[in-house]
N, C-alpha and C positions, 0 to 999 in steps of 0.2 A: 789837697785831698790826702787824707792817710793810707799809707799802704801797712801792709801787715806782710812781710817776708819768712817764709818759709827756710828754715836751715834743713839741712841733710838730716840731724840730730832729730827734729822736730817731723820730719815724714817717715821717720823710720819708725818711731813711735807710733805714729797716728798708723802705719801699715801691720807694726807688731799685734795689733790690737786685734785693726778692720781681719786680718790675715790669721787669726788664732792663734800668734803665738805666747801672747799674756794667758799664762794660766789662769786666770779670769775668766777668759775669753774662748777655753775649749768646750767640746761639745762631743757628745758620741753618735752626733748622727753624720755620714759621711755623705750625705747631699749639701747638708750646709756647709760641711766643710771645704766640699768642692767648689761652691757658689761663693763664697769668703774670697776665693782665690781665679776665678769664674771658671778654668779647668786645670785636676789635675797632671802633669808631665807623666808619659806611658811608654815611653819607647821602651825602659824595661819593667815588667812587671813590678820588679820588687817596690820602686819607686812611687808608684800609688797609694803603695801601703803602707811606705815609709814616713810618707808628705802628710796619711791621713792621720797615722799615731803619735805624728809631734803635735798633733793639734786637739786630739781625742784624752777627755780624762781620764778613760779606761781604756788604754789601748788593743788592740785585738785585731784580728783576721776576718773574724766571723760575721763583724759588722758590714764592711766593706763587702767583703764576697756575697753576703743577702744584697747588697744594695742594686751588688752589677748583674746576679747572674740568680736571683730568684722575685725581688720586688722590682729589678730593672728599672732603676730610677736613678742608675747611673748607666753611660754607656760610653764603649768605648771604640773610637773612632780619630781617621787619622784629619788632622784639621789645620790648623795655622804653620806655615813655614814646614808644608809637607811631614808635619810630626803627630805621633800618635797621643791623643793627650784622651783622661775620662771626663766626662762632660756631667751637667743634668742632662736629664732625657729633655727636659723641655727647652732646652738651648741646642739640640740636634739640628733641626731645621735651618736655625742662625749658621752655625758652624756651615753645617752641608754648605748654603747658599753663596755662602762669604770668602769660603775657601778651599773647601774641596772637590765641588763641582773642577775649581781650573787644576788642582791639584789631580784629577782625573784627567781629565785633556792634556796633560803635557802630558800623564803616563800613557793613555794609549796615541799619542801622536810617538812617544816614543818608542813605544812596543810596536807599532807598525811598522816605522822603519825597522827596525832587526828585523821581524819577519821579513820583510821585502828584503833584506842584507842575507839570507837565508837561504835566498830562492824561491819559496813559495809565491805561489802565483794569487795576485787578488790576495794581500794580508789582508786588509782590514775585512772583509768579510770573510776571509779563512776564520781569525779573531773572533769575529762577531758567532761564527755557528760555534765555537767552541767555547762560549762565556752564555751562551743560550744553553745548549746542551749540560752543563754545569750547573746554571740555578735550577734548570727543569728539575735536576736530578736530588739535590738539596730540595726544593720543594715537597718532592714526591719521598722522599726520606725522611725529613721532617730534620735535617739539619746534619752534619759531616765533616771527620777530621780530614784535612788534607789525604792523609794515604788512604782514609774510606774510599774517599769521591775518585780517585784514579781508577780503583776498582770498578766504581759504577759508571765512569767516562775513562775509557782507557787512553782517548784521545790525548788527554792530559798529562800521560805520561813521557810525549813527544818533547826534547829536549831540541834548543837551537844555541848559537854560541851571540853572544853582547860584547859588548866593551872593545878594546883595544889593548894591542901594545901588553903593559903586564897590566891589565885591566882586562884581559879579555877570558871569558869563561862559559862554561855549557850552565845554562838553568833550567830547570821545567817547568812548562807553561803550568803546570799548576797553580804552582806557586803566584805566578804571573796572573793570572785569569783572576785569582782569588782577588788580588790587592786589584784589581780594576772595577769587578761585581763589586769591592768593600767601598772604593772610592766614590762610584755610583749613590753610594745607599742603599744595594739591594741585599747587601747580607748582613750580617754583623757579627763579631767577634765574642763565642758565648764561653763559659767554662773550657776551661785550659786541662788540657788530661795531664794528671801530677798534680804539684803541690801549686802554690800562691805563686812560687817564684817559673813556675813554667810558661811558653810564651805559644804551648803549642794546642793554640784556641780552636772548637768547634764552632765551623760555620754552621751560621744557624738563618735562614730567610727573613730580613728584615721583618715583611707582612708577620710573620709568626713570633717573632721574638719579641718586635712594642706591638702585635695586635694590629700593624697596621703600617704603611709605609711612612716615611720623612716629609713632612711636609712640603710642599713646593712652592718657596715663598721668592719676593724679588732678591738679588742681590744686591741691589744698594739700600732697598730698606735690613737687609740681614746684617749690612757691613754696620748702619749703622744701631742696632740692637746690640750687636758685639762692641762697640766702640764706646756704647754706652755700661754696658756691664765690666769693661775693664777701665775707664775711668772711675766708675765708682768702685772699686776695688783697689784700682793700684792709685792715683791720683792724689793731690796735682802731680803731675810725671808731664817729661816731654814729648812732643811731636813724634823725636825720632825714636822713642820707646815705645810708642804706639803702631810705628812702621814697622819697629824691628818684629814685635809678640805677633802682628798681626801676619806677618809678610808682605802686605800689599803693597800696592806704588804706593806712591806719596800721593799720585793727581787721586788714587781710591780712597786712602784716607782721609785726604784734606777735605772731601766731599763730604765724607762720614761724620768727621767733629762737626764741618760746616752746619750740618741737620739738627746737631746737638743745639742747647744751650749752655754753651761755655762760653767762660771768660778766659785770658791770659792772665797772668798773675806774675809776678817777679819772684825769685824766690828758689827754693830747694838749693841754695848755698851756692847757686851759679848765675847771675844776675845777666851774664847777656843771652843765656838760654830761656826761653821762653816757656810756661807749664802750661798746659790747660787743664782745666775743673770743671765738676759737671756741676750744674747747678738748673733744679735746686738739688738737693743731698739731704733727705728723711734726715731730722734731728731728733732723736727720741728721749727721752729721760734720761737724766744723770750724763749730757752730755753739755758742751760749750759749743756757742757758734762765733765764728771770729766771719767777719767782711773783709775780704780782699777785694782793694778799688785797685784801680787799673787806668789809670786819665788815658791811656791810649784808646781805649774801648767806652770808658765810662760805665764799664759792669760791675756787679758782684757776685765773686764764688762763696758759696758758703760752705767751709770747713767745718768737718765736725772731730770733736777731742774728746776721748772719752776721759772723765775726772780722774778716774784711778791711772793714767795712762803717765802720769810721771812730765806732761809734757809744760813747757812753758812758751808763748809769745808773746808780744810787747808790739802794739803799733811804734812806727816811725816817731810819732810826735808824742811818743809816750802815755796813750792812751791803752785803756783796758780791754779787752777783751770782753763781752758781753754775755752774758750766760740767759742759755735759750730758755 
């Protein structure tokens, strides 16, 4: 059976493309841009904007900021490998379910112990009235900068000491309360007081700001919705690239492709590393599809190459590539 191997040379193309960075291939709307790429990296603002104007024909600010904090068809949210990345809105629910729900329970599993390391009697329901008292008050406001909400919950301004060693420091639960309501899904991250590159964002209540809460879906059909959205994006890619972007174990992953329909394929210039590909993979116009067979499996992935994209392969036994 013929195989068709994949070089480094040859996905880095095929990702230049899928990924917008062929000027071909750019576009001024920042939802697609982010779906190209399935979220953009947010830990620092500027970076959003950075990611979307290497991709954008007309570069700018103004697109981006209508997207996140007036059409809200982007949203930003902390998600994979406890990092803050912007999303579409309609991949929120995935996100939430796949990975920040547990990125929530390790933060308040660990904000309880400090509270209890404290002294305070009863953390977690200390915690609990003071993360209640908090969105009431964001509700009844219709949204609030950190040093607002202190004013209107002074409770939050009660500071306790974390860490260790030279790690160890006073924080205020403000701050603390916020990322836990945020990890939740009950608030969201809206307009940043200051320019693009500021990071000091008004909470705003979920319900108010998409119209309505996060949906509440399973999370192993979420894992595998995300596992699908970044194989057809970054793909064929390996195993453990799909562990690393995503965070999870490997036994959540392996679960996740498992649901998919993929193949294994040989290839991206490392032959005893294993890829997988989602298939099938929409082939539209002006594009090439190549069959990757796999006698292990006995499947086929179908790649897709776009013509202008510079790229070339060659089955094993010298055969063509087949144009869709």
């Amino acid at each position: 059976m013929s195989v068709l191997r994949i070089s480094d040379a040859q996905r880095r193309a095929r990702l230049a493309w899928r990924h917008r960075l062929v000027p071909a291939a750019r576009i001024d709307d920042p939802v697609a841009i982010a779906r190209s790429v399935v979220a953009l990296h947010a830990s620092d603002p500027a970076t959003v904007h950075l990611a979307a104007a290497e991709r954008m024909r007309t570069p700018g600010v103004e697109a981006v900021e209508r997207a996140l904090y007036d059409d809200r068809t982007l949203v930003r949210m902390l998600g994979m490998r406890r990092t803050m990345f912007v999303i579409p809105d309609d991949l929120a629910a995935a996100v939430q379910a796949s990975s920040t729900n547990d990125v929530a329970a390790t933060e308040r599993r660990r904000m309880v112990r400090a509270i209890d390391a404290n002294g305070i009697d009863d953390p977690a329901a200390w915690l609990r009235r003071l993360e209640e008292a908090a969105l009431e008050a964001l509700n009844a406001n219709g949204g609030a900068h950190t040093t607002e909400l202190t004013d209107l919950v002074p409770a939050l301004r009660r500071t306790i000491t974390v860490g260790s060693g030279r790690w160890r420091t006073e924080v205020r639960m403000s701050s603390r309360v916020m990322l836990l309501l945020a990890a939740d899904g009950l608030i969201m991250r809206g307009r940043p007081r200051g320019t693009w590159l500021s990071s000091q964002y008004r909470w705003e209540p979920t319900t108010q700001w998409l119209g309505g809460p996060i949906a509440d879906v399973p999370a192993d059909a979420a894992r595998v919705t995300m596992a699908r959205h970044w194989l057809a994006a970054f793909g064929p890619a390996t195993f453990d690239d799909l562990v690393w972007w995503t965070g999870w174990t490997r036994t959540r992953a392996r679960r996740a492709v498992d649901a998919l329909d993929v193949r294994e394929v040989p290839g991206v210039g490392r032959e005893r590393e294993p890829v997988v590909g989602l298939q099938p993979v929409p082939v539209g116009r002006g594009e090439l599809t190549a069959e990757l067979h796999d006698p292990r499996v006995g499947g086929i992935w179908l790649a897709h190459v776009p013509r202008d994209a510079s790229v070339t392969a060659t089955r094993t036994d010298g055969g063509r590539m087949r144009q869709a």
